[in-house]
C-alpha positions in Angstrom: 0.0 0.0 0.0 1.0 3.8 -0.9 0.0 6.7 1.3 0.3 9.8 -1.3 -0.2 13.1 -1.1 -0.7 13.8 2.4 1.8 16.2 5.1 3.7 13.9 7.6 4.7 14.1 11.2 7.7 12.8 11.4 10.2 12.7 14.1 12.7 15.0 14.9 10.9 17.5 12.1 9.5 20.8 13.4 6.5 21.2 10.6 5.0 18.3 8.7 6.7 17.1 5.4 4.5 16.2 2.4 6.2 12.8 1.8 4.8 9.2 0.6 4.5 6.3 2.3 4.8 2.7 1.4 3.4 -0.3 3.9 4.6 -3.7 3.5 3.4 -6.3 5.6 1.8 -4.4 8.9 5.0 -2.2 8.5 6.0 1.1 6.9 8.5 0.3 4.3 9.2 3.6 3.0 9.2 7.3 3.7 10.2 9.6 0.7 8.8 11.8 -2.0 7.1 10.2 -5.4 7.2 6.9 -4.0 5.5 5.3 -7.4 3.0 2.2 -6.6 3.4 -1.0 -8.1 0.8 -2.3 -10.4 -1.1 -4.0 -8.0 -0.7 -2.2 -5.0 -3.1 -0.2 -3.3 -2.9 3.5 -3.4 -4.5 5.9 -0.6 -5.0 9.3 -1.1 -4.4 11.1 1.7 -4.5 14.7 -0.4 -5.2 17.6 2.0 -4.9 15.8 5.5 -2.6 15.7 8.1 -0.9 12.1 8.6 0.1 11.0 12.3 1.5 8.4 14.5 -1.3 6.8 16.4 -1.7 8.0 19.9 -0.7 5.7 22.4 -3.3 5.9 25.7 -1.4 4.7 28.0 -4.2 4.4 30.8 -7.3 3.4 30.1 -9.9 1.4 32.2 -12.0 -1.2 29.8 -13.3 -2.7 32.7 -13.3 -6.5 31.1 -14.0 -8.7 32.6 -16.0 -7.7 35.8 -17.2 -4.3 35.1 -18.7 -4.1 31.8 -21.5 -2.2 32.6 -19.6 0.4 32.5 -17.3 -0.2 29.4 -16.0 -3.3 27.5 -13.1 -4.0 25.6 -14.8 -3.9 22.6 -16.5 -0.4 23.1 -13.6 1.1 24.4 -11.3 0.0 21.5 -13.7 1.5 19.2 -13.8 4.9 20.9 -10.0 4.8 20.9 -10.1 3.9 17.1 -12.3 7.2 16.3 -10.1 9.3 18.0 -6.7 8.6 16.6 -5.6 6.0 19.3 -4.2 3.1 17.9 -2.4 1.1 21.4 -3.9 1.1 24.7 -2.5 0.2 28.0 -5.2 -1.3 30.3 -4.9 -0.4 34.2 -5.5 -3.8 36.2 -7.5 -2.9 39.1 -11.1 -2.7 37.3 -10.9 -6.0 36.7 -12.4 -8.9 38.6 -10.1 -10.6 39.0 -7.2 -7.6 39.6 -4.3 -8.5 37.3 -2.1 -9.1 40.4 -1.3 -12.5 39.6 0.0 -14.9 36.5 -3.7 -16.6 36.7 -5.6 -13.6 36.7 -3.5 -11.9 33.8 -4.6 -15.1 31.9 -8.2 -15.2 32.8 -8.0 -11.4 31.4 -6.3 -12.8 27.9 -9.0 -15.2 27.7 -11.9 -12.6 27.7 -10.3 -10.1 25.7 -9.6 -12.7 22.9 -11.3 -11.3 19.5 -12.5 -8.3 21.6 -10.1 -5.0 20.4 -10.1 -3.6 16.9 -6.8 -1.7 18.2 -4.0 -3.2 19.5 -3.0 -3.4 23.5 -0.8 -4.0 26.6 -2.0 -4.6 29.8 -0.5 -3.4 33.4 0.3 -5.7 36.4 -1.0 -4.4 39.6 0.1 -4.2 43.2 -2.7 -4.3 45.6 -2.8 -3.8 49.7 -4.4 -7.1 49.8 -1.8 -9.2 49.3 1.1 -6.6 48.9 3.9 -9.1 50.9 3.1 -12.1 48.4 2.8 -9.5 45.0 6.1 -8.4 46.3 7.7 -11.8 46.9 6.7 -13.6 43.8 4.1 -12.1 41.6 5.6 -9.2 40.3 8.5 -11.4 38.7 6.3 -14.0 37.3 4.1 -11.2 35.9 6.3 -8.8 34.0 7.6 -10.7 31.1 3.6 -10.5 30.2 3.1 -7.0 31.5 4.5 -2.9 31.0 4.6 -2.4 34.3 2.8 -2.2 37.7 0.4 -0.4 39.1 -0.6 0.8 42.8 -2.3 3.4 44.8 -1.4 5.3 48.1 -5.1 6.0 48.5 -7.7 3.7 46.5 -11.4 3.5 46.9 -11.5 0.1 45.6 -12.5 -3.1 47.8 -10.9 -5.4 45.1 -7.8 -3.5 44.9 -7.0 -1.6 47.9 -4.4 1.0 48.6 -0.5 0.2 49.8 1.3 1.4 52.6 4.6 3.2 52.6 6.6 0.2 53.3 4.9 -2.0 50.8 5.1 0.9 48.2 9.4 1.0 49.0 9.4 -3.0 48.5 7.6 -2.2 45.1 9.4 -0.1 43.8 12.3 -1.4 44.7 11.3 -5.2 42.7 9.9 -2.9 39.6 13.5 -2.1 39.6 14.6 -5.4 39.7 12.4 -6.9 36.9 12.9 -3.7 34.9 9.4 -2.1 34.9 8.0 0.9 35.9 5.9 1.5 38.9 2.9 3.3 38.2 1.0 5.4 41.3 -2.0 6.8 41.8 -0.3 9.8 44.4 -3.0 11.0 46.4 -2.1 11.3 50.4 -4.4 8.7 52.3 -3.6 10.4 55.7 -4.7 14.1 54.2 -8.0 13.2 52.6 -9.7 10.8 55.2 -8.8 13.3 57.8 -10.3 16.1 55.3 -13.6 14.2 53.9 -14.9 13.6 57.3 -14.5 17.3 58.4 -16.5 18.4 55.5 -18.8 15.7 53.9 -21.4 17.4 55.6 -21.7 20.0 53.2 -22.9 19.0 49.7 -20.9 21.5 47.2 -18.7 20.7 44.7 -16.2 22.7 46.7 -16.4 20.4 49.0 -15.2 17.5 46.7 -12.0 19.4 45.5 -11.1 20.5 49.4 -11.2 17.2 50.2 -8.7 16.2 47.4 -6.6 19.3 46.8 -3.2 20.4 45.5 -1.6 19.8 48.9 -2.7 15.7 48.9 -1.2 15.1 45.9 2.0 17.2 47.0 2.2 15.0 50.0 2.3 12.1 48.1 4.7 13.0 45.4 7.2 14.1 48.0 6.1 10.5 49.8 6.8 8.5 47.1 10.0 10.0 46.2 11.2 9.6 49.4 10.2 6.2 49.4 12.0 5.8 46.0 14.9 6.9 46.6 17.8 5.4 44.6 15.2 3.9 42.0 13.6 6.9 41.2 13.9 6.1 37.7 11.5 3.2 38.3 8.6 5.5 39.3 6.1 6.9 37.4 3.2 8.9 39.2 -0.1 8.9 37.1 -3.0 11.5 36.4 -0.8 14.8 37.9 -3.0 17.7 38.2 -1.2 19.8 40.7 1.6 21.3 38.8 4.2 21.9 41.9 3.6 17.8 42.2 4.8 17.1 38.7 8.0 19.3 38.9 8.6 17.9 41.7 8.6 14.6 40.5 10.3 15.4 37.1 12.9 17.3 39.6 13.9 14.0 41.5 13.9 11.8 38.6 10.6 10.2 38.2 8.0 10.7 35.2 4.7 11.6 35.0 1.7 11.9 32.9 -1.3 14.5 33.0 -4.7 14.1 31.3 -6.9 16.3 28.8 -9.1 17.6 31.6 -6.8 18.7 34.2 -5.6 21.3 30.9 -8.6 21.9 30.0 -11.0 22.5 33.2 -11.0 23.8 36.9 -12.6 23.5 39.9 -14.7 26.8 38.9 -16.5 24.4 36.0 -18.1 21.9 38.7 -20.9 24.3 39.6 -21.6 24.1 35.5 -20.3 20.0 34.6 -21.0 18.3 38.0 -20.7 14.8 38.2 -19.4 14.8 34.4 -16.1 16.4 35.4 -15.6 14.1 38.3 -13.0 12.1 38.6 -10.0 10.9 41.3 -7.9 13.4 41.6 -10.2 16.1 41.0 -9.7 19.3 38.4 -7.8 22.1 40.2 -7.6 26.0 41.1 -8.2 28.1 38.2 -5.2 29.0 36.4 -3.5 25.0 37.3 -4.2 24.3 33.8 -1.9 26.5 32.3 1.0 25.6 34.6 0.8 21.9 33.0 0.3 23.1 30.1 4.2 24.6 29.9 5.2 21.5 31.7 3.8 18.7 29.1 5.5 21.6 26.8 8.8 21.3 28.0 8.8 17.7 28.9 8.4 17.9 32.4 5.5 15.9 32.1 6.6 13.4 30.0 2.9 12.5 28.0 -0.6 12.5 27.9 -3.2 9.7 28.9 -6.7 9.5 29.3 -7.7 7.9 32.3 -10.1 6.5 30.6 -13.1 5.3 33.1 -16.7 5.5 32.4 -20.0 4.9 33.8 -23.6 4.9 33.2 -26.0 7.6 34.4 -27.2 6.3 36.8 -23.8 5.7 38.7 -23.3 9.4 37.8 -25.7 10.7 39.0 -26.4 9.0 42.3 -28.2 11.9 44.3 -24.7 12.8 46.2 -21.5 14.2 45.1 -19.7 12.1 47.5 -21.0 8.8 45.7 -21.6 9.8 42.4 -19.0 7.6 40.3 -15.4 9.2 39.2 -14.7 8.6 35.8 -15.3 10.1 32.3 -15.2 8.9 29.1 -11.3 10.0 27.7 -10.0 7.8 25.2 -11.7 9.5 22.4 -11.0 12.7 22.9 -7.6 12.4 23.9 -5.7 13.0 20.6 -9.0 15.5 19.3 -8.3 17.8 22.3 -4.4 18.0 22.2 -3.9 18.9 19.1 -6.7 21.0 18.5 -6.1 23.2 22.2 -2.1 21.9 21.9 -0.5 21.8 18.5 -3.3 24.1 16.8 -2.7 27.1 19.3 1.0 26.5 19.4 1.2 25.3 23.5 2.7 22.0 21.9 5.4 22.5 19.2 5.7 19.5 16.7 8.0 17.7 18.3 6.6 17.4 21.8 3.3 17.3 20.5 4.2 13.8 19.1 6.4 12.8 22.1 2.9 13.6 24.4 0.7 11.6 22.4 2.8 8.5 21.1 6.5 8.5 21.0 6.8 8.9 25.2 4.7 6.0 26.2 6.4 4.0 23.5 9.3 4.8 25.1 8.2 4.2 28.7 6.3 0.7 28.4 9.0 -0.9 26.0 7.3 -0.5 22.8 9.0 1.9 21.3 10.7 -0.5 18.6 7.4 -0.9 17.1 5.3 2.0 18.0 5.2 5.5 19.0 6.6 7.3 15.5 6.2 7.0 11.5 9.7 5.6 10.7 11.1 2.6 8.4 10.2 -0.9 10.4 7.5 0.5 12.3 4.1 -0.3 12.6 1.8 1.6 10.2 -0.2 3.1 13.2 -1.5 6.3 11.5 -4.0 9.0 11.7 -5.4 10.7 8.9 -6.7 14.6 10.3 -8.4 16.5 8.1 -7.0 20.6 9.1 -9.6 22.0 7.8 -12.5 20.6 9.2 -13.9 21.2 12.7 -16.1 19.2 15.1 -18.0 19.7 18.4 -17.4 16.5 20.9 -20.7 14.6 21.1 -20.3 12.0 24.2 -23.4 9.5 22.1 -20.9 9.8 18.9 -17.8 8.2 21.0 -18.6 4.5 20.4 -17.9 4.2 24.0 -20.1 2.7 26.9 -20.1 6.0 28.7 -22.2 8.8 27.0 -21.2 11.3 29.5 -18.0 13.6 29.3 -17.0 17.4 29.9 -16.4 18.1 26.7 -19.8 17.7 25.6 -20.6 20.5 23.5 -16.9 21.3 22.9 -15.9 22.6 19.3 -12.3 21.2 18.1 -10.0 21.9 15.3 -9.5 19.4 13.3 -11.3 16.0 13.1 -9.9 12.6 12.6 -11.1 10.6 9.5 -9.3 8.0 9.2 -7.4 5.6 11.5 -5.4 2.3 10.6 -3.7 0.1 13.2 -0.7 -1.8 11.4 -1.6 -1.0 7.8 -5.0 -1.7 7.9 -7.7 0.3 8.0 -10.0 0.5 11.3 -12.6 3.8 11.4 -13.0 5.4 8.6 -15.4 8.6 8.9 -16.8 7.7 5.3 -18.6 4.5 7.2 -20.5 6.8 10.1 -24.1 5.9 9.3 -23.1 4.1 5.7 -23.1 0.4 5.4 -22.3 0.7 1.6 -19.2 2.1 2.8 -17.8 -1.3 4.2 -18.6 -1.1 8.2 -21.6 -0.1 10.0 -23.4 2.9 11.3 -20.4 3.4 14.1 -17.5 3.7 11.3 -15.3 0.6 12.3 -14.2 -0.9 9.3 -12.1 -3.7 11.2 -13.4 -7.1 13.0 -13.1 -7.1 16.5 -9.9 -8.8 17.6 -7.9 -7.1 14.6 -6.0 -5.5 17.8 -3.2 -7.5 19.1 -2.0 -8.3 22.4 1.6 -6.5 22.9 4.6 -7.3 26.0 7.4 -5.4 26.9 10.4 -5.4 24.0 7.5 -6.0 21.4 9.4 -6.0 17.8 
């Protein structure tokens, strides 16, 4: 196949090149001007549009098996597919079983075979229940299957409960020793059940954010690099919204990761958004936004995830803002909102734009010999944009579970319109509501289980 015509992001390029490109076998094959097609070889116009890497998400919760009526593997894959995400990483705690064990990993495999239309890794996970025996044995047998490990310091989960600072320095310490990362969820346990009771009283959105602020994930940033110390290299802290956290964490050599609505809301748009803009750790102080905004810019924060976690309504809308679920709908408008608010306005130049949305989590979770970047013996992971066009985010057009997300309503530059995950093609916008067009009303153009299952050093 020939990709002609169309102005490529390339790496280590500060504007997009109009080059061809030439896919052999799942791979791109070639990258240069007037690459002429063989007779019976395929030719794709891409003539006016932007070409991409595929994003990588590298946090997303799919919620298969166990919690699929919230989201499934299948639906989620799709939403990534129509927004430009071509490799997700799956979190293991919303999972039943948690992926905290060999057993459980392969009772996961087994439910996600001939599920994904895009392809995937999957996380290992550390969780308070059985921290000691994780520690001990687990986490070695696990990571030749896994990207790394995940744990929380404060976790609302029965199934998969929170770690203690002792546990945590083990962790991190056998991450190290298997050669994974440690992922955290970095919220202070002592700060917020001290601060919830004091104030769940009251009913106000406020409320919520007081009881999770700036200062609880400070606390466990410096925590966890305290705990770290001498394998700092092994941590990685997710969803930062508190800017001071994330240079702090970049400062003493761990990496980090922010999401599209900690840049583009505050805690000022809860009295408009409610439950939709909920989620664990909350949005910040007005003018937070724009401090993570320089730091994804100058790499401080190393990429961009979605923290992807939905749920129906009426989980959402529970009658209290204390049990209303936390978790939006992300995957989809991951890539749509960066480069429309990122690369578009010029917060993002080229260059870290792609490292933000593919080339830094390829780097990060070992798959950066295949993924993360159009270049000879790479996978054909690509995303056609159309720069011309705009589109207002529509939470029942997402393909995902969840219907409800804070960008409702939202108009963004640009609009994906095509996406193909190792040469072949999986949403195409011509498909949206035309059968004739080879897919169904939804766009997806591949069979579900085109996505493959990737491991660490994937080549």
């Amino acid at each position: 196949m020939v990709i002609r015509g169309g102005a490529v992001a390339l790496p280590n390029e500060a504007e997009l090149v109009r080059v061809d490109l030439r896919v052999i076998d799942e791979q791109i094959a070639g990258i240069r001007r007037g690459i002429a097609p063989a007779p019976d070889e395929a030719v794709v116009d891409a003539q006016g549009l932007a070409v991409f890497p595929g994003a990588i998400d590298a946090h997303v919760h799919f919620d298969t098996p166990g919690f699929e009526h919230r989201e499934d593997f299948l639906h989620g894959s799709m939403a990534a597919a129509r927004g430009g995400v071509t490799t997700v990483i799956d979190m293991p705690c919303t999972s039943l079983p948690p992926v905290t064990t060999v057993e459980n990993l392969e009772n996961k495999l087994r439910h996600l075979e001939g599920r994904s239309v895009v392809d995937f890794a999957l996380f290992g996970g550390v969780s308070g229940l059985h921290a000691e025996e994780s520690i001990d044995r687990h986490m070695a047998e696990l990571a030749p299957f896994v990207v790394g490990f995940k744990c929380y310091f404060l976790s609302g989960m029965e199934t998969f409960t929170r770690v203690d600072h002792r546990s945590f320095e083990r962790a991190v310490q056998k991450a190290a020793e298997v050669g994974r990362p440690l992922l955290l969820h970095a919220e202070d346990y002592d700060y917020v059940t001290a601060a919830q009771p004091a104030i769940r009283e009251g009913g106000s959105w406020a409320d919520y954010v007081a009881s999770r602020p700036e200062a609880a994930e400070l606390a466990a940033a410096a925590s966890a690099l305290a705990l770290a110390r001498g394998y700092e290299a092994s941590l990685h802290v997710v969803h930062v919204g508190t800017a001071a956290a994330a240079e702090m964490l970049a400062a003493g050599g761990a990496s980090c990761e922010t999401c599209p609505h900690y840049l583009a809301f505050s805690s000022a748009d809860f009295e408009r958004l409610g439950s939709a803009l909920k989620t664990a750790p909350p949005v910040k102080s007005p003018g937070e936004a724009d401090r993570l905004w320089r730091l994804l810019a100058t790499g401080r924060i190393a990429f961009a995830t979605s923290d992807h976690a939905p749920a129906p309504f009426e989980e959402k809308h529970t009658g209290s803002i204390w049990t209303d679920y936390g978790g939006i709908p992300g995957t989809g408008t991951l890539f749509p909102y960066l480069y429309s608010e990122g690369l578009r306005t010029g917060r993002l130049g080229l260059a870290r734009f792609l490292e933000a949305l593919s080339a830094g989590a390829a780097a990060r979770y070992g798959l950066a010999a295949r993924k993360g970047s159009i270049e000879v013996g790479k996978d054909a992971d690509l995303i056609f944009v159309d720069p011309a066009a705009t589109h207002v985010v529509r939470g029942a057009g997402l393909l995902s579970k969840g219907t409800i997300t804070p960008f409702e309503g939202m108009p963004l530059r640009g609009e994906v319109v095509k996406t193909f995950v190792r040469g072949r093609l999986v949403w195409d916008a011509a498909g949206m509501g035309a059968a004739e067009h080879g897919g169904d009303s939804n766009g997806i153009v591949a069979p579900p289980g085109h996505g493959k299952y990737l491991q660490w050093g994937y080549r």
